[in-house]
N, C-alpha and C positions, 0 to 999 in steps of 0.2 A: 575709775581707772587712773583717772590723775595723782588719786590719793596714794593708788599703790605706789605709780612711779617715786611722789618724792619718797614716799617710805623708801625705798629699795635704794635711792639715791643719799638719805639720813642715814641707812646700816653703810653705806659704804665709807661714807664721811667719816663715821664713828670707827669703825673698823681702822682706818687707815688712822687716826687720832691715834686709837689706841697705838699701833704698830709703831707712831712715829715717838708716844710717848715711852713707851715702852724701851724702842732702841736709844732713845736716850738718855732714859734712865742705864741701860748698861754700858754705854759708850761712855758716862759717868762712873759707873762702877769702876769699869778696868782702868779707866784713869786715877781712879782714889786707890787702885792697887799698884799701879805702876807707880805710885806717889807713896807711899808709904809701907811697904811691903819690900824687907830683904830681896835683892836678888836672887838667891834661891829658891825662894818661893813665889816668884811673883808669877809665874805660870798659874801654878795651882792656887794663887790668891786670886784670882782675875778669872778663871773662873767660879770659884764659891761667890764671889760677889755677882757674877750675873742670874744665880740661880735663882734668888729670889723675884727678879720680874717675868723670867721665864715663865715658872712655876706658878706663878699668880696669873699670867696671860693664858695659859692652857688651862688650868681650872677652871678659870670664866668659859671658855669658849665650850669645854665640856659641860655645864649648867646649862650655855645659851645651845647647845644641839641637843640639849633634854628637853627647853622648852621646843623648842622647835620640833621635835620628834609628840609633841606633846605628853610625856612619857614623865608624868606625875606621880605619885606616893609617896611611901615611908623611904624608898631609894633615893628622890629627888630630894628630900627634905634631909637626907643626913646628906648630900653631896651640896646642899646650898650652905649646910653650917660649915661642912668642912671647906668650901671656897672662902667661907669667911674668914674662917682661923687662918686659913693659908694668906689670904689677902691682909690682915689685919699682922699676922709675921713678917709676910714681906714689906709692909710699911716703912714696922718697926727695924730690918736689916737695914732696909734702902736708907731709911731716915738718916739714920748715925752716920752712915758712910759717905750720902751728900751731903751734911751737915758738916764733917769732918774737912769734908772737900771743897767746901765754898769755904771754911774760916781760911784754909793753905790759900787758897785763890784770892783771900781778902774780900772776899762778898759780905755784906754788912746788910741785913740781918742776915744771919745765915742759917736759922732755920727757915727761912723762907723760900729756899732757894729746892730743898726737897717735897716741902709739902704743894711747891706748884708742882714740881713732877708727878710727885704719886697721884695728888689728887686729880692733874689730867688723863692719868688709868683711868680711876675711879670714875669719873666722869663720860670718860667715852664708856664704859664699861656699863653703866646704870643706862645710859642712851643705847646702847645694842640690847642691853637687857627690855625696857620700855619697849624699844620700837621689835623688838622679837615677838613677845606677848602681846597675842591681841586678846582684849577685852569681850565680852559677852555681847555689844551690841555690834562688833567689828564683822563685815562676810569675810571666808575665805574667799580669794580672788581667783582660784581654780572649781570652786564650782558654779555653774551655768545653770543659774535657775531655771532661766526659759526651756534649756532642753532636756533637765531633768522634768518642768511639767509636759512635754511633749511627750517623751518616754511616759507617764504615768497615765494621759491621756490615750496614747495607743492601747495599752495595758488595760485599760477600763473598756476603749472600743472591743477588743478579744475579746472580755470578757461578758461584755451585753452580744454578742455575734452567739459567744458558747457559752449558754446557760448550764451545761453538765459541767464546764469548768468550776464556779464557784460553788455547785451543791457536792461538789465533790473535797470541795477544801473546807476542814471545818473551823478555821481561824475566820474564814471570811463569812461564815453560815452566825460566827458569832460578835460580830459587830452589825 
């Protein structure tokens, strides 16, 4: 039970990681729009620059309620490449634009200055991922083994009480 709790405390950390990297990655954006973008456009520039963190934040979280739903296939498998494409696009917008925005600001290196952003997505992002998936040796923590063997134990009791129950089922006539 401990184990669940820190899990449930690690998705929240990472969750809220992501959210905070995320808003700053666009709080970044619309600054490198309000910095470099015409007047007349800088509405509509400030948003096309937040789209790409958006858009890569939603597509994880639809992946991480597919694992979660645990709802696997050839669906899951084109919806993880295409989080990738989309995440591996949004990089490359985010990149340039804070790259852009830390040389105006005089940040020295200044591609360093986006890849700790993105990469703190990335990171929260692979940590909700991890801690979403459990592994083959992990229980789920909703089911109660003791009283699913209590149920099965009743079940067996019935059925040694009513001998015309089992010679009537012929799955159980055949194990």
């Amino acid at each position: 039970m401990a184990d669940e709790t820190y899990r449930r405390k690690a998705i929240k950390f990472q969750q809220g990681w992501q959210v905070f990297a995320t808003l700053g990655s666009a709080a970044a954006q619309i600054y490198h729009a309000k910095m470099t973008a015409p007047p007349e456009i800088m509405v509509g520039s400030a948003i096309a620059h937040i789209v790409a963190p958006v858009v890569f934040v939603a597509a994880t979280h639809s992946v991480i309620l597919q694992i979660r739903a645990r709802r696997y296939g050839p669906q899951f498998v084109l919806s993880v490449f295409v989080t990738v494409f989309l995440g591996l696009a949004a990089f490359w917008l985010m990149f340039y634009s804070l790259r852009e925005l830390a040389m105006i600001l005089g940040m020295r290196p200044a591609w360093l200055w986006p890849v700790i952003i993105d990469a703190s997505i990335a990171v929260s992002t692979l940590g909700l991922w991890s801690l979403t998936h459990r592994s083959a040796g992990d229980e789920d923590p909703k089911v109660d083994k003791q009283s699913h063997q209590v149920q099965i134990d009743r079940v067996d009791a019935l059925a040694a009480d009513r001998p015309e129950l089992e010679a009537s089922n012929p799955e159980l006539e055949a194990s």
